[in-house]
C-alpha positions in Angstrom: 20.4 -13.0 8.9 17.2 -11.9 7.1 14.9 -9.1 8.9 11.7 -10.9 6.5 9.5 -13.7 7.8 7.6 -15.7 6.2 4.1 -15.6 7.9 1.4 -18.4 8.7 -1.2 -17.1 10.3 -3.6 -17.9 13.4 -7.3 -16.9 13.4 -7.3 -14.1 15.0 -9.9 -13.1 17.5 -12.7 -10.8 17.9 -11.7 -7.5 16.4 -12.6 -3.9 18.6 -13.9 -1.4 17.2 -12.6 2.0 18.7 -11.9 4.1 15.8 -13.8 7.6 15.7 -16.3 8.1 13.8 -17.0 11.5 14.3 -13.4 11.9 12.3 -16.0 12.5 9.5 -17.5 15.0 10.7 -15.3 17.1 9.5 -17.6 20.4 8.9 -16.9 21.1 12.5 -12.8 20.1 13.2 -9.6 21.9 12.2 -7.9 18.9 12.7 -8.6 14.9 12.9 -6.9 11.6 13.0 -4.4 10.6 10.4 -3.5 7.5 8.7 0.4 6.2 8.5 2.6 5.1 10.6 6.5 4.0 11.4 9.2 2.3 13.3 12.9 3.0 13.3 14.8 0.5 11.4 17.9 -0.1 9.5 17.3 0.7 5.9 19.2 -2.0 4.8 16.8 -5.1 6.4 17.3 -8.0 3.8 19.2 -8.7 0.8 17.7 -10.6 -1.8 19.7 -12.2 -4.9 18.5 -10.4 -8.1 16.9 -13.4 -10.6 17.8 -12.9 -13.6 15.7 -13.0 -16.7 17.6 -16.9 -17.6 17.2 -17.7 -14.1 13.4 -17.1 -13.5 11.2 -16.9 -17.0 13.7 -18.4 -19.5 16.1 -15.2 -21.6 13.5 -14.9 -24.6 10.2 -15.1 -21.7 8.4 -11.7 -21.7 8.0 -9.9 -18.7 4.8 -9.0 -17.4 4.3 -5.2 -16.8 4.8 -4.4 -13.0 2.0 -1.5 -12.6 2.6 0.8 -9.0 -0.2 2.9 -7.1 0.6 4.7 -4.3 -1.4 5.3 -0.9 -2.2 8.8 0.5 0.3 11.2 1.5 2.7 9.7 -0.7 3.1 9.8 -5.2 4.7 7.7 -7.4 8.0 8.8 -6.6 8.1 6.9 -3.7 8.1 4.0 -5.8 11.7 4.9 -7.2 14.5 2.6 -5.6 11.4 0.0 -6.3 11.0 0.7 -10.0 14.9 1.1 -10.5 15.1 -2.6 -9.1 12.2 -4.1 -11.1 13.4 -2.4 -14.3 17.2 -3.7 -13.9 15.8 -6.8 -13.9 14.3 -6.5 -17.4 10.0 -5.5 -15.9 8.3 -2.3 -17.4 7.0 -0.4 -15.0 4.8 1.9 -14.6 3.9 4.2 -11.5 0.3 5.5 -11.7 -0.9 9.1 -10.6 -3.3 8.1 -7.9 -6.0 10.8 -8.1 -6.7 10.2 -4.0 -10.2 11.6 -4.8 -12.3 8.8 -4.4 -12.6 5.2 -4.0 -14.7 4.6 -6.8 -13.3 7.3 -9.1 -9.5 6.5 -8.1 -9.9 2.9 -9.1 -11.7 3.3 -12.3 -9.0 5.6 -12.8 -6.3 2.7 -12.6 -8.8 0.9 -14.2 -8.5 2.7 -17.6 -4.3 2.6 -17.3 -5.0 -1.2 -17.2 -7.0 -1.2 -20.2 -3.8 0.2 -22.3 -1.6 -2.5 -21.6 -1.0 -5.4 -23.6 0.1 -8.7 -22.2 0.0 -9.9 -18.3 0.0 -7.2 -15.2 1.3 -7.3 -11.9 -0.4 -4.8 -9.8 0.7 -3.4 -6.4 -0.8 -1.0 -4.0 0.3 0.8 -1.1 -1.5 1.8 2.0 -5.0 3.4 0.2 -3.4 2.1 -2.9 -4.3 -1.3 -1.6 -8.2 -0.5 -1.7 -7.6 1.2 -5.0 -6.0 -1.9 -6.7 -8.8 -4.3 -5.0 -11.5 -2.4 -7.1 -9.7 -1.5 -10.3 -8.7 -5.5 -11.4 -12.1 -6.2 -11.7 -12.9 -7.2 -15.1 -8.9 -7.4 -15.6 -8.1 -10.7 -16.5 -4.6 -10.0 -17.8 -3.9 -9.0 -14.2 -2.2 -12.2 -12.8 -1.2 -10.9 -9.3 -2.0 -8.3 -6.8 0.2 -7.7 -4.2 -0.4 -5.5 -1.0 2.6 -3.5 0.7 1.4 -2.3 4.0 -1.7 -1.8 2.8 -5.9 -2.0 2.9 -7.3 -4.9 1.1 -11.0 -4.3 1.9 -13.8 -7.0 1.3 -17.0 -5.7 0.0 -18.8 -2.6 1.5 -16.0 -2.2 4.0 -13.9 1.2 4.0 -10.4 2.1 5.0 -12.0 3.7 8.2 -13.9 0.7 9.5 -10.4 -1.7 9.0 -8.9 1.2 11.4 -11.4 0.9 13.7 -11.3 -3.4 14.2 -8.2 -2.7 15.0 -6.3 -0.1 17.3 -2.9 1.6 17.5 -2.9 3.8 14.2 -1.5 6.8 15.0 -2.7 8.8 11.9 -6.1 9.7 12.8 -4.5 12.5 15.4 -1.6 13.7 13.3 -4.1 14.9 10.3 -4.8 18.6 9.3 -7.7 19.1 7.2 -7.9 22.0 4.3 -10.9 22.8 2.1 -11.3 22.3 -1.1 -14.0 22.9 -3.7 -16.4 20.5 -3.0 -15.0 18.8 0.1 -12.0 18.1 2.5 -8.6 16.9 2.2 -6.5 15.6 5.2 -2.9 15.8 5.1 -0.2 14.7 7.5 1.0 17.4 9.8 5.0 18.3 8.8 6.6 17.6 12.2 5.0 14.1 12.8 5.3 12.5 9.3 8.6 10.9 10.1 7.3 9.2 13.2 3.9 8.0 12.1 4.7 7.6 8.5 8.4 7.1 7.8 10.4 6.1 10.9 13.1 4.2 9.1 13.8 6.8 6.2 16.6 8.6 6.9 15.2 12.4 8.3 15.6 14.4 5.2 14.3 12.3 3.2 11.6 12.4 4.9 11.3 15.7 5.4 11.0 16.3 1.3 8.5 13.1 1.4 6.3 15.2 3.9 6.9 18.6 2.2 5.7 17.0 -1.2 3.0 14.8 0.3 -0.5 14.7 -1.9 -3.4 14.6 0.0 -6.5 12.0 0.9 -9.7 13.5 0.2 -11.3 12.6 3.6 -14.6 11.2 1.7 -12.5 8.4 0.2 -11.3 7.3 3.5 -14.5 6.2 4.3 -16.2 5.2 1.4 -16.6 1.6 1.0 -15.1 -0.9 -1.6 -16.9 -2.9 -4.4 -16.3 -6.7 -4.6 -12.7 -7.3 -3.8 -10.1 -8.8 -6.8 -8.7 -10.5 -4.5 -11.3 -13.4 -4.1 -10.1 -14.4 -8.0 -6.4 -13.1 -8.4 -4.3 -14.4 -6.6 -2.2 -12.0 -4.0 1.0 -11.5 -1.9 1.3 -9.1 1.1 4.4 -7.2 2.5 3.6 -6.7 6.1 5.3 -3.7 7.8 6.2 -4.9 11.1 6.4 -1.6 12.8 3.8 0.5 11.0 1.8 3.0 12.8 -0.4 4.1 10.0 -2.1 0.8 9.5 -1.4 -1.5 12.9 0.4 -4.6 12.0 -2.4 -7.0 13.2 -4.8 -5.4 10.9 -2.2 -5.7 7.7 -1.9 -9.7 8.9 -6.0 -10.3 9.2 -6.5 -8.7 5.6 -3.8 -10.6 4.5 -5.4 -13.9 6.4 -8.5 -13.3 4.7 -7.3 -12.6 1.0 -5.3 -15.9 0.9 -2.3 -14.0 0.2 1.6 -14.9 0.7 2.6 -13.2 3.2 6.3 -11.4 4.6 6.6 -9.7 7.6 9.6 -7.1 7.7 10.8 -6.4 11.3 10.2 -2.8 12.7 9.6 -1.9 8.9 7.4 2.0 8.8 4.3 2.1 6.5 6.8 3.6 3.9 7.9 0.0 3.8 8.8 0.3 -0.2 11.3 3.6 0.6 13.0 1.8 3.4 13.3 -1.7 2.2 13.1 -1.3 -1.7 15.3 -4.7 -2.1 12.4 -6.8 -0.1 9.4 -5.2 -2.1 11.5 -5.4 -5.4 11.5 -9.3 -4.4 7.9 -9.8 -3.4 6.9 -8.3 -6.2 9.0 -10.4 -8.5 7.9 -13.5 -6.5 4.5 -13.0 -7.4 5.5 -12.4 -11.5 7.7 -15.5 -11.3 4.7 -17.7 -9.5 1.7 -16.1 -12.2 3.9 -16.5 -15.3 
């Protein structure tokens, strides 16, 4: 019995606005909401049957490169059980250094890794990395896919912040520490409730090292808004987190609504959806290589 639904979705209805704005006014507060979330689950929530090269593209088919970008708090390490998977099953992979400065910056960022890979792209964000990915395939056409794993997928002009406040029930925004830095503010998530907000269904020292070694947002890109979004002209699949409390559930399933994308739901799945269910993201993202190539 499989813990992943497929999802069709229902419009939803009028979103609320609640979110605090005066999060950004950061000049004046030690400390200000924070942005992930969790749910206890089994680690082990669906098994998927490895495709083989044969199987899926044909054995002398190239693979398309499987490019990674992580969200705030996180680095590419968290991608690991993911990229083990994906390269078993014959995908390069590579798992790009976020910078986590700035929208615009991170994604031309990705942008230039794109430009040094020959031959077709899959491209997957997490959380932030899901706003990052939406800007940087522009002008990409040897991406094929984009596919979101609890994540943002902003349309044009909107920022991570605003899709928080359509839609309540994040727990990050009051978990966040801020520290200086030369020439603005970072936000991290506070030690003691990274597990609950952010990884619920890792195992607790795992998590622990995921906190201790967490990179941080700079608080400007959190609220900086996104360019025309890729996914109006690549085509997309999403990995809802059923359980998240970083990004609420019913805000992962609206973007996803909006984008067009295929869409799996994971039961009581934490925003560190791709640590705690590496077999089902492995899969989506292989679903999406299989259905571009």
């Amino acid at each position: 019995m499989t813990d992943i639904e497929p999802v069709r979705f229902r419009q939803a209805g009028q979103p609320r606005r609640k979110l605090l704005r005066s999060a950004l006014a950061i000049g004046t507060l030690p400390v200000i909401p924070a942005l992930s979330a969790a749910t206890p689950a089994g680690t082990a929530s669906a098994t998927h049957t490895a495709t083989t090269t044969a199987a899926s593209n044909g054995p002398s088919a190239p693979r398309p490169t499987v490019v990674l970008v992580h969200g705030a708090f996180a680095d590419s390490s968290s991608w690991g059980a993911v990229m083990s998977r994906l390269e078993r099953r014959g995908y390069p992979v590579i798992g790009v250094a976020n910078p986590l400065r700035g929208l615009a910056g991170d994604a031309a960022y990705v942008s230039s890794v794109l430009d040094t890979i020959p031959g077709p792209v899959i491209l997957a964000g997490h959380s932030y990395g899901g706003a990052v990915i939406t800007n940087a395939a522009a002008g990409h056409p040897h991406v094929k896919a984009l596919v979101y794993v609890a994540a943002f997928a902003p349309d044009e002009g909107e920022s991570a912040l605003a899709i928080l406040g359509q839609y309540p029930g994040s727990q990050l925004p009051p978990v966040l520490t801020v520290r200086p830095f030369p020439g603005g503010q970072d936000a991290y998530v506070n030690p003691a409730d990274f597990r609950q907000v952010f990884a619920a269904d890792v195992p607790a020292r795992e998590a622990r090292l995921m906190a201790a070694g967490q990179r941080p947002l700079a608080l400007a890109a959190f609220a900086e808004p996104s360019g025309a979004p890729a996914w109006k002209s690549i085509p997309s699949w999403f990995l809802v987190a059923g359980a998240d409390r970083a990004i609420p559930p019913a805000a992962e399933r609206a973007m996803a609504l909006r984008a067009g994308s295929r869409t799996e739901v994971i039961r009581g799945a934490s925003h560190a959806v791709m640590v705690s269910h590496p077999d089902a993201t492995a899969h989506l993202i292989e679903a999406a290589a299989r259905a571009t190539s």
